[in-house]
PQR file of N, CA, C, O and H, with PARSE charges and radii, in Angstrom:
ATOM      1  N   UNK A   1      17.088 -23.085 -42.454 -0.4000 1.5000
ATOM      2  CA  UNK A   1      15.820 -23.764 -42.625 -0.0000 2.0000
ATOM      3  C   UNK A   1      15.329 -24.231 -41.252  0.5500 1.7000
ATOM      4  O   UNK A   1      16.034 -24.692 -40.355 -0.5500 1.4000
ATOM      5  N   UNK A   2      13.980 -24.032 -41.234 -0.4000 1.5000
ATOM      6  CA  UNK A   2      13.367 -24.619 -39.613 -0.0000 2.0000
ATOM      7  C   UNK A   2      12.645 -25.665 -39.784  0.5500 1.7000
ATOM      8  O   UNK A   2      11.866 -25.817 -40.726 -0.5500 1.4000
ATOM      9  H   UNK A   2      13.407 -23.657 -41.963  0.4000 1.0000
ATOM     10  N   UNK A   3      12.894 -26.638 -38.692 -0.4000 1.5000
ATOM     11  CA  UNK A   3      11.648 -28.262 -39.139 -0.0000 2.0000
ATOM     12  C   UNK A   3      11.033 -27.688 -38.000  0.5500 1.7000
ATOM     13  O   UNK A   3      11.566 -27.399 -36.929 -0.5500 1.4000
ATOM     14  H   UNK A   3      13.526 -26.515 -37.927  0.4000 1.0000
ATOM     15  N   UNK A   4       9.719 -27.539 -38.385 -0.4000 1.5000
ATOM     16  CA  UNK A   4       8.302 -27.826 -37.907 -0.0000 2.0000
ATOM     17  C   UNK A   4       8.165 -28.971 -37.025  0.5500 1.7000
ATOM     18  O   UNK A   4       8.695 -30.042 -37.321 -0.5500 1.4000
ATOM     19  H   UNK A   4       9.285 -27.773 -39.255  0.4000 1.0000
ATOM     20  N   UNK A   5       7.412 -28.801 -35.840 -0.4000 1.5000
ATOM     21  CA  UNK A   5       7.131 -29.547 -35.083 -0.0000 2.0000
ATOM     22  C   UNK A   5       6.129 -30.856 -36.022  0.5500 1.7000
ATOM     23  O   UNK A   5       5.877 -30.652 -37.209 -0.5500 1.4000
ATOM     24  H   UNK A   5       6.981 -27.931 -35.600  0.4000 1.0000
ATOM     25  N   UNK A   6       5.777 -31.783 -35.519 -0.4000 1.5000
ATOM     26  CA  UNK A   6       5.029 -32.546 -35.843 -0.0000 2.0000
ATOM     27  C   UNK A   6       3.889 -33.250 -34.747  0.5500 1.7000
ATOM     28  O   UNK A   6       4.275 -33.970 -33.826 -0.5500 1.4000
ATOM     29  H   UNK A   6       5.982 -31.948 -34.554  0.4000 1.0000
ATOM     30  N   UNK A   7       2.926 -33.042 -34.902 -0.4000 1.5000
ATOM     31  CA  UNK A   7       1.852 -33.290 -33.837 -0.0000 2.0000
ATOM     32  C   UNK A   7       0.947 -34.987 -34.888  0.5500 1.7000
ATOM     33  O   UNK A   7       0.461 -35.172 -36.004 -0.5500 1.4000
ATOM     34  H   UNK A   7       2.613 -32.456 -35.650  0.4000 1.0000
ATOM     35  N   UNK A   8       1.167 -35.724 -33.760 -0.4000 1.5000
ATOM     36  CA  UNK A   8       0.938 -37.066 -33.755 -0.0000 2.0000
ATOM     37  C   UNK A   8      -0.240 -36.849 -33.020  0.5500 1.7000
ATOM     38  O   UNK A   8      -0.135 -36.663 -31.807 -0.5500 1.4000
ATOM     39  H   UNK A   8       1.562 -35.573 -32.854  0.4000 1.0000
ATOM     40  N   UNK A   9      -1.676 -36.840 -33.717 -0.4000 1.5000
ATOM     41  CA  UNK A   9      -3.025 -36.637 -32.721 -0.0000 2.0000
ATOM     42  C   UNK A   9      -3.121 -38.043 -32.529  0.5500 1.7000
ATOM     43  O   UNK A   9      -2.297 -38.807 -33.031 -0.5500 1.4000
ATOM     44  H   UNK A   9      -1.761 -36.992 -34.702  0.4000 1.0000
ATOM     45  N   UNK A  10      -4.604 -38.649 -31.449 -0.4000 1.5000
ATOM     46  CA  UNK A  10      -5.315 -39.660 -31.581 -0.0000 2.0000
ATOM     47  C   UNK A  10      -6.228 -39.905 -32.932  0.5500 1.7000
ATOM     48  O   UNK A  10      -6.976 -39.050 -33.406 -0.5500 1.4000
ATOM     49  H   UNK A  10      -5.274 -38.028 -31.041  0.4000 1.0000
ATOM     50  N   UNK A  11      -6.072 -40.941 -33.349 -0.4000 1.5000
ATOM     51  CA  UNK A  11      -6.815 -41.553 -34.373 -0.0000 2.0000
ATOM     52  C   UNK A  11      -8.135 -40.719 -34.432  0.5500 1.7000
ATOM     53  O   UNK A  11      -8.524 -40.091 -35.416 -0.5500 1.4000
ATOM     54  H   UNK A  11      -5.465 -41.636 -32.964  0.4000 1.0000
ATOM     55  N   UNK A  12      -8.587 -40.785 -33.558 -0.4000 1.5000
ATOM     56  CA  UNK A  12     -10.591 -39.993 -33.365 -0.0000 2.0000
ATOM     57  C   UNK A  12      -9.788 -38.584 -33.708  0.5500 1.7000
ATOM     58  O   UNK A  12     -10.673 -37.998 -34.331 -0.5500 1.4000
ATOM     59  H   UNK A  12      -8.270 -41.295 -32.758  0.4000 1.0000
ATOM     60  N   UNK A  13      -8.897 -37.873 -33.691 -0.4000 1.5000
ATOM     61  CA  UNK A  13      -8.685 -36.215 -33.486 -0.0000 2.0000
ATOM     62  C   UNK A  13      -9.253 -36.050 -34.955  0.5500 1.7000
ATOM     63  O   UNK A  13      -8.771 -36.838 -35.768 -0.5500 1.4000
ATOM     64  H   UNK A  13      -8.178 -38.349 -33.185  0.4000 1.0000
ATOM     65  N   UNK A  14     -10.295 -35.066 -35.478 -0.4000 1.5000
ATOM     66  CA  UNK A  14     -10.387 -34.045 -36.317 -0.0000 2.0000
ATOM     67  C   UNK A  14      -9.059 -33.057 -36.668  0.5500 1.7000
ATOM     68  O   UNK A  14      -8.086 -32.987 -35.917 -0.5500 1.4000
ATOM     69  H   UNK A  14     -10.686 -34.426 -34.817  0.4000 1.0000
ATOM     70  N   UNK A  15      -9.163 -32.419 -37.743 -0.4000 1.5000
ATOM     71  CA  UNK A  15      -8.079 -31.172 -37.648 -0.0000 2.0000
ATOM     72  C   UNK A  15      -8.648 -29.978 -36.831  0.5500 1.7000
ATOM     73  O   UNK A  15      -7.947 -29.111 -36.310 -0.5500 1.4000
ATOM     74  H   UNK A  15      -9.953 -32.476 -38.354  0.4000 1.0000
ATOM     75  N   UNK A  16     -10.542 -30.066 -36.765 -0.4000 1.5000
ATOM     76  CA  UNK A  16     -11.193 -28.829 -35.809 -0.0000 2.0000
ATOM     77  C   UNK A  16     -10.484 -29.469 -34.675  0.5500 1.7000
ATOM     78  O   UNK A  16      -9.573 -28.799 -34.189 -0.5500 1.4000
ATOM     79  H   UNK A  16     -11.112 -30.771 -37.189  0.4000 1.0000
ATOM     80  N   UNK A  17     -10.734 -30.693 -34.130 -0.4000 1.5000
ATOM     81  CA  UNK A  17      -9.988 -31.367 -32.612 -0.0000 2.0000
ATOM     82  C   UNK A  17      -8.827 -30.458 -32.232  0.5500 1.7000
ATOM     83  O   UNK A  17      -8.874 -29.830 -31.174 -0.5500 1.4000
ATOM     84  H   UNK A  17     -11.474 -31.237 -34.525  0.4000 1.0000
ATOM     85  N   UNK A  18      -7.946 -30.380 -32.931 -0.4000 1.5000
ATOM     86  CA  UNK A  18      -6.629 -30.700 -33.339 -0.0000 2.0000
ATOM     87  C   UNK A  18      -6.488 -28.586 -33.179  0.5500 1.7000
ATOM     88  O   UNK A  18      -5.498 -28.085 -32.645 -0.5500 1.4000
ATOM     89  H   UNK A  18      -7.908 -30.890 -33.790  0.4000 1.0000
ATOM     90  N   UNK A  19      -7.370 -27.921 -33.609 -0.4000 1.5000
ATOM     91  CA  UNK A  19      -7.274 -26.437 -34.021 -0.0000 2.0000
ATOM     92  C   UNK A  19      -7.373 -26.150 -32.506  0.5500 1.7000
ATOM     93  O   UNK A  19      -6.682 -25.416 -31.799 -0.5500 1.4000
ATOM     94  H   UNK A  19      -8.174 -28.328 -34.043  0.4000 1.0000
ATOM     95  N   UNK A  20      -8.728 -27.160 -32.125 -0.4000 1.5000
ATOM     96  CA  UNK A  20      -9.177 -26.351 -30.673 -0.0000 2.0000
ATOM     97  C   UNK A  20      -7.875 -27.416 -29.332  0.5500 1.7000
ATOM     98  O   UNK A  20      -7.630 -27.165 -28.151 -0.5500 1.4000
ATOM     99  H   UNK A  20      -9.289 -27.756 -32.699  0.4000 1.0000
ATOM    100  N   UNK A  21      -7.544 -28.126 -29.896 -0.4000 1.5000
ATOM    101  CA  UNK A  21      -6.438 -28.464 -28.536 -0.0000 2.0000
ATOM    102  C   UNK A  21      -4.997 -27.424 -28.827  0.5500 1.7000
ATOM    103  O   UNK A  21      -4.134 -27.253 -27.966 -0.5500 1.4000
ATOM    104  H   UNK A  21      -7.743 -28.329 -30.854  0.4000 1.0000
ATOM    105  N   UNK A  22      -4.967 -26.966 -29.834 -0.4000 1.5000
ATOM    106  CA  UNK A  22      -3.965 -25.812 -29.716 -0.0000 2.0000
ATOM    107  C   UNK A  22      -3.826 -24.553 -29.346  0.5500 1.7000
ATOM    108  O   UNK A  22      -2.865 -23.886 -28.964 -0.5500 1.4000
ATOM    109  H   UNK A  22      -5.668 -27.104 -30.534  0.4000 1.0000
ATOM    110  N   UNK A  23      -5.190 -24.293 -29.563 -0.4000 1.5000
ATOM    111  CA  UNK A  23      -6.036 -22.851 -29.010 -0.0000 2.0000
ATOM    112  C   UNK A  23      -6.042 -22.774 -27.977  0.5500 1.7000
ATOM    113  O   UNK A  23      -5.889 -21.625 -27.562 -0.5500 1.4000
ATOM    114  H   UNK A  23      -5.971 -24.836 -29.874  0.4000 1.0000
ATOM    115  N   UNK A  24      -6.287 -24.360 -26.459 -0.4000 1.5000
ATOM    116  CA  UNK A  24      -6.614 -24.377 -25.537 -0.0000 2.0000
ATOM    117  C   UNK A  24      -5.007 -23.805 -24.546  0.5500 1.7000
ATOM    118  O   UNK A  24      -4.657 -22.946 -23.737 -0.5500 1.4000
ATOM    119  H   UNK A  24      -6.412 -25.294 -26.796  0.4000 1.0000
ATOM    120  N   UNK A  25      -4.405 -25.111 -25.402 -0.4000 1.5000
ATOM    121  CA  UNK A  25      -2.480 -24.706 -25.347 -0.0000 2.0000
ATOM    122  C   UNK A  25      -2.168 -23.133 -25.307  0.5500 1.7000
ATOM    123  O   UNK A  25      -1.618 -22.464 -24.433 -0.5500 1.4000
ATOM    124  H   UNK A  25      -4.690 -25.809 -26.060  0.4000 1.0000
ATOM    125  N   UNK A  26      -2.619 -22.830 -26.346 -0.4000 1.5000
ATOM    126  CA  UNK A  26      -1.914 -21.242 -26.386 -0.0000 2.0000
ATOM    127  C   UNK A  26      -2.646 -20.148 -25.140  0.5500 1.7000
ATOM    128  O   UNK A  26      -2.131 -19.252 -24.471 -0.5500 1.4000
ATOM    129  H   UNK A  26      -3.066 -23.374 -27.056  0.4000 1.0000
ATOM    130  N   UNK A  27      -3.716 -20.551 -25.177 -0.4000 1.5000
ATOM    131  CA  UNK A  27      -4.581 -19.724 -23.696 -0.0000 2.0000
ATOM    132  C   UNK A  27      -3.968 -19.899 -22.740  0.5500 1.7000
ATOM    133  O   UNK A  27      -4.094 -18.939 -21.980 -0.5500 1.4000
ATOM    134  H   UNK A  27      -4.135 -21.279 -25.721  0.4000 1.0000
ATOM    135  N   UNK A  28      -2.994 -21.075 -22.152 -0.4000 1.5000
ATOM    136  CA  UNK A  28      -2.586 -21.643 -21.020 -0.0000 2.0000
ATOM    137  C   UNK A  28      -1.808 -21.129 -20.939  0.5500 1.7000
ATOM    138  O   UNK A  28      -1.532 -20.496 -19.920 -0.5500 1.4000
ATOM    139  H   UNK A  28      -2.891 -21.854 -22.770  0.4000 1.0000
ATOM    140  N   UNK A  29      -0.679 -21.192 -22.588 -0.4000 1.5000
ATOM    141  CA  UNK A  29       0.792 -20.608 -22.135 -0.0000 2.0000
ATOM    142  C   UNK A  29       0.422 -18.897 -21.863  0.5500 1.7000
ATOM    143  O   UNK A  29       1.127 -18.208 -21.125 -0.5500 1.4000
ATOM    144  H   UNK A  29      -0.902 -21.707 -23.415  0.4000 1.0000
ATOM    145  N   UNK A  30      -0.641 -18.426 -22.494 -0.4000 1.5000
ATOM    146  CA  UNK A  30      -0.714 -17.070 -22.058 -0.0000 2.0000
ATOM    147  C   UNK A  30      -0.992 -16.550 -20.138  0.5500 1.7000
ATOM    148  O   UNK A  30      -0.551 -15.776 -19.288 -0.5500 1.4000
ATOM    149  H   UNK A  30      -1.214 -18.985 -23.093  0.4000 1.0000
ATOM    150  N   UNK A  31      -2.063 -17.667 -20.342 -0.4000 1.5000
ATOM    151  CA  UNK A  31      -2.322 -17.076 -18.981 -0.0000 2.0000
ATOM    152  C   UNK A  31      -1.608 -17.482 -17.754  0.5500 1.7000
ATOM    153  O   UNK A  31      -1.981 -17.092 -16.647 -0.5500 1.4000
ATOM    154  H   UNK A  31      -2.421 -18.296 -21.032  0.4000 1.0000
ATOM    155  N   UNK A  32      -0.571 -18.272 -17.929 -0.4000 1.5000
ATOM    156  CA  UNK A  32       0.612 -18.996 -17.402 -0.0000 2.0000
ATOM    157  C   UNK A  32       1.611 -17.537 -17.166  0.5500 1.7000
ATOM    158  O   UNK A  32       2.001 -17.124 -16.074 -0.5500 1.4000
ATOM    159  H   UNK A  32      -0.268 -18.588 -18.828  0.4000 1.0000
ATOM    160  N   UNK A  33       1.801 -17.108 -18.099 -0.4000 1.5000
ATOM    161  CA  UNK A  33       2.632 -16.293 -18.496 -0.0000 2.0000
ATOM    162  C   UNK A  33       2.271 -14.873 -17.742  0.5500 1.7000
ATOM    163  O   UNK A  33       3.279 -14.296 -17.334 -0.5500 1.4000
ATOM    164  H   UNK A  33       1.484 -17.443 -18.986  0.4000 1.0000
ATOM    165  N   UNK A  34       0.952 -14.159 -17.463 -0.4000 1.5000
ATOM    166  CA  UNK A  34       0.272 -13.282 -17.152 -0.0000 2.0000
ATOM    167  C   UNK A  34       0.551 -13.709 -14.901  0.5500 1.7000
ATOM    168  O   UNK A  34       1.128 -13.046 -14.039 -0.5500 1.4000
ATOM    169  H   UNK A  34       0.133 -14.628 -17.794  0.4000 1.0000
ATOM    170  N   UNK A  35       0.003 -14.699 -14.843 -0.4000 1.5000
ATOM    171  CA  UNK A  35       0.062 -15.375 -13.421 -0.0000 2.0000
ATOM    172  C   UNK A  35       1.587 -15.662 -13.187  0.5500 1.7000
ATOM    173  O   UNK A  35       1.903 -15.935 -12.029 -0.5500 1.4000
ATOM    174  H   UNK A  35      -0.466 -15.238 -15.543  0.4000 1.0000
ATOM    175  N   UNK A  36       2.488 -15.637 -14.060 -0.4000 1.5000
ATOM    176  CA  UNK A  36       3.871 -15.130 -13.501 -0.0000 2.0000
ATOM    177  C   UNK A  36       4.231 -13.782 -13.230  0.5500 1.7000
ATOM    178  O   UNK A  36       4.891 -13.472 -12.238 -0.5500 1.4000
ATOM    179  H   UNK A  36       2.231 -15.416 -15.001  0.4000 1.0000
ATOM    180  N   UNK A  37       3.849 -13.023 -14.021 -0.4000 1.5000
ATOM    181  CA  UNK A  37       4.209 -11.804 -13.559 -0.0000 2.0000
ATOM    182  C   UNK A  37       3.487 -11.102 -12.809  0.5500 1.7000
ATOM    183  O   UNK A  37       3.898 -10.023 -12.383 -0.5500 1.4000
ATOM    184  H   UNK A  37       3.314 -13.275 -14.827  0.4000 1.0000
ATOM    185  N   UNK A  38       2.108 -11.649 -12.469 -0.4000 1.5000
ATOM    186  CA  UNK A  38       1.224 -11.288 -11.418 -0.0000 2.0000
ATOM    187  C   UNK A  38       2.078 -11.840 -10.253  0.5500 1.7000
ATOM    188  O   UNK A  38       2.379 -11.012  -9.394 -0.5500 1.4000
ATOM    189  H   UNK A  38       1.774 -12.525 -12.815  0.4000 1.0000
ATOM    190  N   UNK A  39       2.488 -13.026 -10.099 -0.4000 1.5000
ATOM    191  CA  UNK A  39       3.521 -13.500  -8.926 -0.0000 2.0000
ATOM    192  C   UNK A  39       4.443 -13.117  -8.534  0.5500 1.7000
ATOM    193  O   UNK A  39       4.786 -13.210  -7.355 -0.5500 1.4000
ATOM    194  H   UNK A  39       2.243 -13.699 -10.798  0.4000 1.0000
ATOM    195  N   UNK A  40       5.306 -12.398  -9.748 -0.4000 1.5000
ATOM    196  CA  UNK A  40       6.310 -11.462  -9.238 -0.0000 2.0000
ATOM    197  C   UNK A  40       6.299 -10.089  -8.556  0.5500 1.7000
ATOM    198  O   UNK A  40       6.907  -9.605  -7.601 -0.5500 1.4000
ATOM    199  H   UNK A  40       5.028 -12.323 -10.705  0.4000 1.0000
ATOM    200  N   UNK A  41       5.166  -9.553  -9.607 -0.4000 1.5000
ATOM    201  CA  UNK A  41       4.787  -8.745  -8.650 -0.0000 2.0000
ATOM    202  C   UNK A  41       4.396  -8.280  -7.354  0.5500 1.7000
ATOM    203  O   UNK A  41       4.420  -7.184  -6.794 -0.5500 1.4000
ATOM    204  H   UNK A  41       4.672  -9.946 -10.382  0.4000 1.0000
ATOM    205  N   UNK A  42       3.851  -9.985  -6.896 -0.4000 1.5000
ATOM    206  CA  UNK A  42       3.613 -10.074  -5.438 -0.0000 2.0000
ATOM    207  C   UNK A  42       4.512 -10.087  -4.822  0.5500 1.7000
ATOM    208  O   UNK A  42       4.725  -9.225  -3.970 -0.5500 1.4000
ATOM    209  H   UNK A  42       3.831 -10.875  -7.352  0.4000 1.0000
ATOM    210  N   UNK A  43       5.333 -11.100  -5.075 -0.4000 1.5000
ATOM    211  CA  UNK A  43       6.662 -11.354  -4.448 -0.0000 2.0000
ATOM    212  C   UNK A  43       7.584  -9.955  -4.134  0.5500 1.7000
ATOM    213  O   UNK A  43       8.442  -9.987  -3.251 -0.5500 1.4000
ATOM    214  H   UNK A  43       5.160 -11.800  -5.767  0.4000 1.0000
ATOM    215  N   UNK A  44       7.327  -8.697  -4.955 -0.4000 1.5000
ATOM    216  CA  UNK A  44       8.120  -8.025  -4.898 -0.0000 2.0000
ATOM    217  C   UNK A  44       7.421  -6.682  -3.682  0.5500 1.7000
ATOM    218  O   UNK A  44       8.021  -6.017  -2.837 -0.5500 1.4000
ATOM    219  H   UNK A  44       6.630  -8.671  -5.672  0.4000 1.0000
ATOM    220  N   UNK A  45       5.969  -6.694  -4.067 -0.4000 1.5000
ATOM    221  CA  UNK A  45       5.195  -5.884  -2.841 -0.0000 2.0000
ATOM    222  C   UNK A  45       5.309  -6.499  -1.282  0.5500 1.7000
ATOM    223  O   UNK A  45       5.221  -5.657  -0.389 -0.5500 1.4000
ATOM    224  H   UNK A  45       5.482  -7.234  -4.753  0.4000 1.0000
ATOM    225  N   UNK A  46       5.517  -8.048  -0.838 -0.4000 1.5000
ATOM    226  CA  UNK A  46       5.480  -9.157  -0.061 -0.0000 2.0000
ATOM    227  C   UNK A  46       7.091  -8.784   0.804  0.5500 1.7000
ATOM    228  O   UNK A  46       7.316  -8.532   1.988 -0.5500 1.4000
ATOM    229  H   UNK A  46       5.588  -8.733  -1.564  0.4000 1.0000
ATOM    230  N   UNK A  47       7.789  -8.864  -0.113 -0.4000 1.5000
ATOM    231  CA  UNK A  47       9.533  -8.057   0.597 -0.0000 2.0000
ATOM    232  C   UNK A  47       9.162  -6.952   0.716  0.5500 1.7000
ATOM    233  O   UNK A  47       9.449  -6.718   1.890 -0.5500 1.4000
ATOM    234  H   UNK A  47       7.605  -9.069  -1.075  0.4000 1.0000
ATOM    235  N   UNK A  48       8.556  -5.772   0.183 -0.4000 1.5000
ATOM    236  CA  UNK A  48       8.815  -4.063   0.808 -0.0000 2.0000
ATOM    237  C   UNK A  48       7.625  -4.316   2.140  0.5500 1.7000
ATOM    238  O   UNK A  48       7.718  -3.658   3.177 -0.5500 1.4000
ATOM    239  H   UNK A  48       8.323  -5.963  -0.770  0.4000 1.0000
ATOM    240  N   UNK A  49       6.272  -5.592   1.885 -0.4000 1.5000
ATOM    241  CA  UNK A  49       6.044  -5.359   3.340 -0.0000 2.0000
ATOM    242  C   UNK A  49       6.843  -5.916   4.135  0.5500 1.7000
ATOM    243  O   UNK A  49       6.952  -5.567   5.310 -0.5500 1.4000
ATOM    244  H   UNK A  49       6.196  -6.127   1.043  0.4000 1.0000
ATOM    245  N   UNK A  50       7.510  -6.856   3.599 -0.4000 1.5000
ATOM    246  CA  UNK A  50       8.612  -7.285   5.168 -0.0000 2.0000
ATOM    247  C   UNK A  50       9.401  -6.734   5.805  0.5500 1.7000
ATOM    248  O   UNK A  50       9.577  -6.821   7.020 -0.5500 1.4000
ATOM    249  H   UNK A  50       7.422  -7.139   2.644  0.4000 1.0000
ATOM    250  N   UNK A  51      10.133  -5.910   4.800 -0.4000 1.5000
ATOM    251  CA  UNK A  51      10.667  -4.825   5.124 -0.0000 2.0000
ATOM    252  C   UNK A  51      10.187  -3.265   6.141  0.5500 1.7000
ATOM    253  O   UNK A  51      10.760  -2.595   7.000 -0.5500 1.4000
ATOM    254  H   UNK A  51       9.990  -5.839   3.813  0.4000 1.0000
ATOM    255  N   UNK A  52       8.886  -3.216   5.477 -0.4000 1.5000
ATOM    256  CA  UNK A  52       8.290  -2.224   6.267 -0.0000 2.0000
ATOM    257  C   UNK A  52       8.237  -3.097   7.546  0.5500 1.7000
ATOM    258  O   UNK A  52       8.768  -2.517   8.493 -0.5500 1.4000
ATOM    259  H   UNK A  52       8.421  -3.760   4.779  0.4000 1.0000
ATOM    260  N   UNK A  53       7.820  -4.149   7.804 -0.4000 1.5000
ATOM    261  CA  UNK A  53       7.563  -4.749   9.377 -0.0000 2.0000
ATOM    262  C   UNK A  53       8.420  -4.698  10.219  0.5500 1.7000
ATOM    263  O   UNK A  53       8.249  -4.075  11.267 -0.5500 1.4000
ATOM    264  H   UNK A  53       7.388  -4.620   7.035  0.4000 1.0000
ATOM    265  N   UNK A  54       9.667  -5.428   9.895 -0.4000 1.5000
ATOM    266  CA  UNK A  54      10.936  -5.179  10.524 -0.0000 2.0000
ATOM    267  C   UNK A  54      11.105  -3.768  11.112  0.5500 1.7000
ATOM    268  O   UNK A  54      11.366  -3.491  12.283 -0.5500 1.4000
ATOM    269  H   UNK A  54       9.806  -5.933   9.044  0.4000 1.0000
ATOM    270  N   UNK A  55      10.867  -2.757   9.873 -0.4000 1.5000
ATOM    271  CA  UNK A  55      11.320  -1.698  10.729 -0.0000 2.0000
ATOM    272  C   UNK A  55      10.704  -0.912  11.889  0.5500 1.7000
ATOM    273  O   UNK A  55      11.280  -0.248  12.751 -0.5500 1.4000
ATOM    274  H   UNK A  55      10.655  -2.983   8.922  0.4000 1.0000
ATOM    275  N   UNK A  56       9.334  -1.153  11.702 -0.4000 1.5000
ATOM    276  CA  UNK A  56       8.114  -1.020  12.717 -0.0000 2.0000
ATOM    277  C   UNK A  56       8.749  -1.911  14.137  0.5500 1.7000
ATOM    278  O   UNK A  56       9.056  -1.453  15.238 -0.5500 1.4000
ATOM    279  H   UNK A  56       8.866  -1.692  11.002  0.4000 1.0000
ATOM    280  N   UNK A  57       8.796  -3.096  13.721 -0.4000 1.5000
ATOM    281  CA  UNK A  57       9.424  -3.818  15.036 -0.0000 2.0000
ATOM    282  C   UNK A  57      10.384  -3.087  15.796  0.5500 1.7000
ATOM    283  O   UNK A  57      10.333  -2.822  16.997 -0.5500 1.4000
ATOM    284  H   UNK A  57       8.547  -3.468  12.827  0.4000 1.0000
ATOM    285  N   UNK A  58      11.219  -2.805  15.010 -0.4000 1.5000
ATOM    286  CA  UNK A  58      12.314  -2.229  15.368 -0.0000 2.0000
ATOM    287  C   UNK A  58      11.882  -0.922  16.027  0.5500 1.7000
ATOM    288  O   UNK A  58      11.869  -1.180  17.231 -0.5500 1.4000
ATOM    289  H   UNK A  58      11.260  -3.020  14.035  0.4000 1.0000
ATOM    290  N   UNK A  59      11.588   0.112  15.883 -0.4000 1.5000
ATOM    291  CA  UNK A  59      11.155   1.357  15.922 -0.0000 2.0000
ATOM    292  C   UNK A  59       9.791   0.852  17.192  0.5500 1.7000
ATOM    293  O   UNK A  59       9.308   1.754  17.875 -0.5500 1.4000
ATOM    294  H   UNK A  59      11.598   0.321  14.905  0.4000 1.0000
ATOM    295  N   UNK A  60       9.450  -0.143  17.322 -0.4000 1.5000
ATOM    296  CA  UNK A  60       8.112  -0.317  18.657 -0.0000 2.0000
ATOM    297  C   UNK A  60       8.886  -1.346  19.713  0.5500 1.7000
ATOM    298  O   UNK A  60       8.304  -1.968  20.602 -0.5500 1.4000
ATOM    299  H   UNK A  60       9.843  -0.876  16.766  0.4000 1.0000
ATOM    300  N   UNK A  61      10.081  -1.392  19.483 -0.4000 1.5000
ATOM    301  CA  UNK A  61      10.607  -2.045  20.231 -0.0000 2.0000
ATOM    302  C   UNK A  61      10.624  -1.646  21.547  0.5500 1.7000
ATOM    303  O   UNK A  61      10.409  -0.457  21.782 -0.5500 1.4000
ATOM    304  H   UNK A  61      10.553  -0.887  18.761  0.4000 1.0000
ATOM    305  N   UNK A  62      10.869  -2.520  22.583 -0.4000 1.5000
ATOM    306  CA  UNK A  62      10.738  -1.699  24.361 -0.0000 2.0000
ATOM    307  C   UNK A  62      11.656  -2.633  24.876  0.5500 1.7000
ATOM    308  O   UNK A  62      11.616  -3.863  24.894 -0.5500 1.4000
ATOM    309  H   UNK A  62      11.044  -3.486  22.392  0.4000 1.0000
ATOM    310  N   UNK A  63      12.747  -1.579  25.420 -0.4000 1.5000
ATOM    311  CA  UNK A  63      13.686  -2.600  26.078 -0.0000 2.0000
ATOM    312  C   UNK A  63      13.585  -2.297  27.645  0.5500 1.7000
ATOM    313  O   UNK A  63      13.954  -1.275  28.224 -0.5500 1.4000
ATOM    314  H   UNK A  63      12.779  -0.580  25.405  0.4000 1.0000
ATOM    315  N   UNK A  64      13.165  -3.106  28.028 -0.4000 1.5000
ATOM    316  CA  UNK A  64      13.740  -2.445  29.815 -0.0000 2.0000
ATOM    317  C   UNK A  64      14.853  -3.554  30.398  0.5500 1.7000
ATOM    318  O   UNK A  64      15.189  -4.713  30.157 -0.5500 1.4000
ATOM    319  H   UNK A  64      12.865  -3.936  27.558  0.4000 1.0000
ATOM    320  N   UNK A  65      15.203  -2.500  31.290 -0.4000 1.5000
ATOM    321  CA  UNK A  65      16.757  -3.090  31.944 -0.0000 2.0000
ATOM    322  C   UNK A  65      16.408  -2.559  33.251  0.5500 1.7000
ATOM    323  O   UNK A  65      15.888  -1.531  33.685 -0.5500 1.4000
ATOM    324  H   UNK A  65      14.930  -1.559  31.486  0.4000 1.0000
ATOM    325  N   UNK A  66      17.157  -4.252  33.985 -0.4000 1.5000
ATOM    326  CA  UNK A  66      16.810  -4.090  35.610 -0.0000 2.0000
ATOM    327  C   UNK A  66      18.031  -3.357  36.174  0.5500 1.7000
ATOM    328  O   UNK A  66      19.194  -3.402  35.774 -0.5500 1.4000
ATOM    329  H   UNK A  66      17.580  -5.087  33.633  0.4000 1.0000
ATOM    330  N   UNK A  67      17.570  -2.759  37.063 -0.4000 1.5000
ATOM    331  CA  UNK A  67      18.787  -2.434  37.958 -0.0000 2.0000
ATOM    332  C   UNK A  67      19.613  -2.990  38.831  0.5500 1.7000
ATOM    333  O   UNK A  67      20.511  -2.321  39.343 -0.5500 1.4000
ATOM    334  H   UNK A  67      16.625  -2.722  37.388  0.4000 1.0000
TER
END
């Protein structure tokens, strides 16, 4: 058996109040959810450019040595 949450509104809340502050909730956790994996995704293009840089560095590197 599952207990149900219980939502304690303000006195003034309607049940429309009450429909649209959950609606607003669920948009958030979505788009919360969407802007994480948009972040990861960055995070993960953000290392292959670091990676690419390094090796550029590496590869444009100029060493001179005195005699």
């Amino acid at each position: 058996m599952t207990t149900e949450p219980v939502i304690i509104p303000p006195a003034n809340f309607t049940e429309a109040d009450i429909v649209d502050w959950m609606e607003k909730k669920l948009s958030s956790i979505r788009t919360l959810s969407e802007l994480n994996a948009e972040r990861e995704e960055l995070v993960d293009k953000l290392a292959k450019l670091d990676a690419e840089i390094d090796e550029y560095k590496i590869k444009s590197a100029i060493q001179i040595q005195n005699e």
